[in-house]
C-alpha positions as CSV (number, residue, x, y, z in Angstrom):
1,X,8.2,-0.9,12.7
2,X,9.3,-1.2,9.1
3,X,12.9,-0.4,7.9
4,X,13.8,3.3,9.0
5,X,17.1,4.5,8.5
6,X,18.8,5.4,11.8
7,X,20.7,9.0,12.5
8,X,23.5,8.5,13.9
9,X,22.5,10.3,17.5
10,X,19.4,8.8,17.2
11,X,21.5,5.2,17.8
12,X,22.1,6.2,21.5
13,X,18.7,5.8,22.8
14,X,18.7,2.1,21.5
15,X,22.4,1.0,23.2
16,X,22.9,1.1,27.1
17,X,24.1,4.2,28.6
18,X,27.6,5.1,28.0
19,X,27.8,2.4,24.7
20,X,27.2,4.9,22.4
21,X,30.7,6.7,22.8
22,X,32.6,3.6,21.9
23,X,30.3,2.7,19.1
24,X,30.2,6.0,17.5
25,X,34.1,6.1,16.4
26,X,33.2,3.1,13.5
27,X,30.7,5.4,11.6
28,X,33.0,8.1,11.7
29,X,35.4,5.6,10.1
30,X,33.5,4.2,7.9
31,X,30.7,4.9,5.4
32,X,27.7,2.8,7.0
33,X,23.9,2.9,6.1
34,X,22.4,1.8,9.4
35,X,18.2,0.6,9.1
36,X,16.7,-0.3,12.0
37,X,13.6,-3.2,11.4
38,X,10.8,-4.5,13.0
39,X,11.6,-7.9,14.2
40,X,12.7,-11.1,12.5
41,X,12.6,-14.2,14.2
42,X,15.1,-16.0,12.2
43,X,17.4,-13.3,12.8
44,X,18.7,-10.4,15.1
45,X,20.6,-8.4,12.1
46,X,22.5,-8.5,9.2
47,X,25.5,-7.0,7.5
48,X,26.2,-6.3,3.2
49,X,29.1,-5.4,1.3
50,X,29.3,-2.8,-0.4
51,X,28.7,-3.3,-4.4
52,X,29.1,-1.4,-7.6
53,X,25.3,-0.2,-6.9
54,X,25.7,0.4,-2.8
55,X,28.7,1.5,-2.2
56,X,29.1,1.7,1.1
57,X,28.6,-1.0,4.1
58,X,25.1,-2.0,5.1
59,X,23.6,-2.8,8.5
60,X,20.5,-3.6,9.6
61,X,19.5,-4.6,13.3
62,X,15.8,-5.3,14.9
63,X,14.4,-1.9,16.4
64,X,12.5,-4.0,19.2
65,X,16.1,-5.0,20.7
66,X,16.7,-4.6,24.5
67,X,19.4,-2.0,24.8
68,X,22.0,-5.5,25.6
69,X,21.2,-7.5,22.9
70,X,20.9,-4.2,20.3
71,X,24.5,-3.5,21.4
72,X,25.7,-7.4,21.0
73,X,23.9,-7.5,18.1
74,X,25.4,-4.4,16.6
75,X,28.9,-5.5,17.6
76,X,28.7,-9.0,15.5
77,X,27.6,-6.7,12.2
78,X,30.1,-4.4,12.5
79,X,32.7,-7.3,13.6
80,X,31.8,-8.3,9.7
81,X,32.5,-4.9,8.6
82,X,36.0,-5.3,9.6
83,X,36.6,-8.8,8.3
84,X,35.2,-7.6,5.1
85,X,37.7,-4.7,5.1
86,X,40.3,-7.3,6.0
87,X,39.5,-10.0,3.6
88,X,36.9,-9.6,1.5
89,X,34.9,-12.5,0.5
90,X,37.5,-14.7,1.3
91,X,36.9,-15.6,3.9
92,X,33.6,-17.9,6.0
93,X,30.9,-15.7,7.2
94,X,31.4,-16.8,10.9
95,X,34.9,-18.4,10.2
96,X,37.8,-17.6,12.9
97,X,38.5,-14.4,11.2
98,X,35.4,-13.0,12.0
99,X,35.7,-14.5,15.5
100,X,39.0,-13.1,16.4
101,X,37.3,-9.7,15.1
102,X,33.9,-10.1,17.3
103,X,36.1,-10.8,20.4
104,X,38.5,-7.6,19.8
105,X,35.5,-5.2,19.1
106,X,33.7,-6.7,22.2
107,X,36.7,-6.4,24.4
108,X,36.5,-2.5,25.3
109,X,32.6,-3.0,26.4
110,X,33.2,-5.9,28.9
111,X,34.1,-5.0,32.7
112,X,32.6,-1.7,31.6
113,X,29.1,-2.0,33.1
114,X,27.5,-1.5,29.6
115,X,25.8,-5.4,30.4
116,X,24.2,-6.7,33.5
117,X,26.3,-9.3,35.2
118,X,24.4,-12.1,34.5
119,X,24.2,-11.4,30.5
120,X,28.1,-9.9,31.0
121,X,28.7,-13.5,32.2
122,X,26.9,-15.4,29.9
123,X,28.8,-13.2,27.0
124,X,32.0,-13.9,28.5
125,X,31.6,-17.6,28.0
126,X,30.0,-17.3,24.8
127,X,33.0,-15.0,23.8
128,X,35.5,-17.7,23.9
129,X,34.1,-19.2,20.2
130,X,31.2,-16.7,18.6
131,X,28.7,-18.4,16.8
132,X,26.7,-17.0,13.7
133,X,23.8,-16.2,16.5
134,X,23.4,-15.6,20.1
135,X,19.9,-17.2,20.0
136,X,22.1,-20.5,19.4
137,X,23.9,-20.3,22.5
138,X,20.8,-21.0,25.5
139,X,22.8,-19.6,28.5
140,X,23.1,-16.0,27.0
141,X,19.8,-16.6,24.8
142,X,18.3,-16.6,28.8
143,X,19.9,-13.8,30.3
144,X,19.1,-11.6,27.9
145,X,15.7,-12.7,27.3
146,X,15.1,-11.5,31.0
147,X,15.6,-8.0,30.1
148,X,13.0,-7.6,27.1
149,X,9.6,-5.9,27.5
150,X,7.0,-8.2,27.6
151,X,4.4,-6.8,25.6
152,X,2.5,-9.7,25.8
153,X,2.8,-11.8,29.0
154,X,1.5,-15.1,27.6
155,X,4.8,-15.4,25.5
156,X,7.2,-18.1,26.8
157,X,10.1,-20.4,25.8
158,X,8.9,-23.8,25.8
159,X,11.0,-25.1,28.2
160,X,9.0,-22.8,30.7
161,X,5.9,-25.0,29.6
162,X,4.8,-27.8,31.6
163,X,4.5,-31.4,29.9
164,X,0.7,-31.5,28.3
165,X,0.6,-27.6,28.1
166,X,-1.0,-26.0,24.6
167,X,0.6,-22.9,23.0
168,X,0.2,-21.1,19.7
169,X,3.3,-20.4,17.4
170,X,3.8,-17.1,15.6
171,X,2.1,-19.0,12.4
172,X,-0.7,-19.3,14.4
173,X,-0.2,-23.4,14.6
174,X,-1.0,-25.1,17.8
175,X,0.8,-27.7,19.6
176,X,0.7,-29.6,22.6
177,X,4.6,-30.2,24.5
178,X,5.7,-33.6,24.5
179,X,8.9,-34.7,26.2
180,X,12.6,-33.7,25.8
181,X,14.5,-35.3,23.7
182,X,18.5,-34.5,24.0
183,X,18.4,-30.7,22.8
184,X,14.8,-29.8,22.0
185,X,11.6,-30.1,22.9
186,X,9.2,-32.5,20.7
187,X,5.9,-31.2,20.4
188,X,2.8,-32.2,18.4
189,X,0.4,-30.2,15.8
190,X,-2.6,-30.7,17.2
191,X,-4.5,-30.8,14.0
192,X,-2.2,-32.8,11.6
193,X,-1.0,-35.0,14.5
194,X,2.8,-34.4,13.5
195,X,6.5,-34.4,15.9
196,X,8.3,-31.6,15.4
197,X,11.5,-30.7,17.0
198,X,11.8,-26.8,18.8
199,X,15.0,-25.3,20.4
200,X,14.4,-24.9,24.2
201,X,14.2,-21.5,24.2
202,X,11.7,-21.1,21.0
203,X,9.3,-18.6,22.0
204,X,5.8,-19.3,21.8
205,X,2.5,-17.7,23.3
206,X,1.0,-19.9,25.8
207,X,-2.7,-21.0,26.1
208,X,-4.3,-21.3,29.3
């Protein structure tokens, strides 16, 4: 999937049943150019301001989302939509502003059955202080990693992997898992012979 531009009924068929009803109200409000991507591994989506040239708020958000995380995902752009509105660029990116806005725009979905209650409960402690990604908190990372397609079943987080095992990267590199050391996983490139350093949850396709 490239970028695609998303009509705004379109949007329901990517959110969980129900979601799109409480999401629609904020592009009625404001003027928002939503493109949907194929995926980025560094990140889940991402918001602009408008500018002399695009006037108007920007958002773009992975198109191979599972309906959860497109909806959490969604939330934290739109979260900087408001802080924008309310500050500007005056504000950090992921300061306490745009916390306290994350946490009132998530409010209305929670207790609503829009999430699973394993990822509702994960979200609920991850609530209490946002950060700039839920891939950096492991315990919601995990429940909603159990609720994508697995188009391919060799992919895996490395902590899934036993001591010893192989896998491939997505730059094709391959390594072999080493031990733990405090919050990642050291592995080493098999052909240069080098330790590097991978989040727990890095996903990587295994080789068996």
């Amino acid at each position: 999937m490239g970028k695609k531009e998303t009509n705004l009924y379109h949007l329901s068929q990517f959110l969980p049943e129900g979601a799109f009803d409480l999401v629609a109200p904020y592009f009625s409000k404001h003027i928002i150019h939503l493109t949907l991507t194929r995926e980025r591994k560094t990140i889940l989506g991402d918001y602009r301001a408008p500018s002399g040239r695009t006037p108007y708020h920007r958002i773009t958000v992975n198109g191979n989302l599972n309906p959860y995380s497109f909806l959490i995902t969604l939330l934290h752009e739109l979260a900087h939509l408001l802080t924008y509105n309310l500050y500007k660029h005056q504000v950090a990116p992921h300061g306490v502003e745009w916390k306290v806005q994350f946490q009132q725009i998530l409010q209305p979905f929670i207790g609503q059955h829009f999430f699973p209650k394993d990822v509702e409960t994960a979200l609920l402690a991850y609530i209490r202080n946002p950060a700039a990604s839920t891939c950096s908190d492991t315990h919601l990372y995990k429940a909603l990693h159990k609720y994508d397609s697995k188009e391919d079943p060799a992919e895996v987080m490395i902590e899934e992997l036993p001591q010893g095992a192989k896998f491939i990267t997505n730059d094709g590199r391959l390594f072999e898992k080493q031990q733990l050391r405090r919050t990642r996983i050291a592995c080493i490139e098999i052909t240069t012979n080098k330790i590097y350093l991978f989040p727990k949850i890095y996903t990587v396709k295994r080789m068996d």
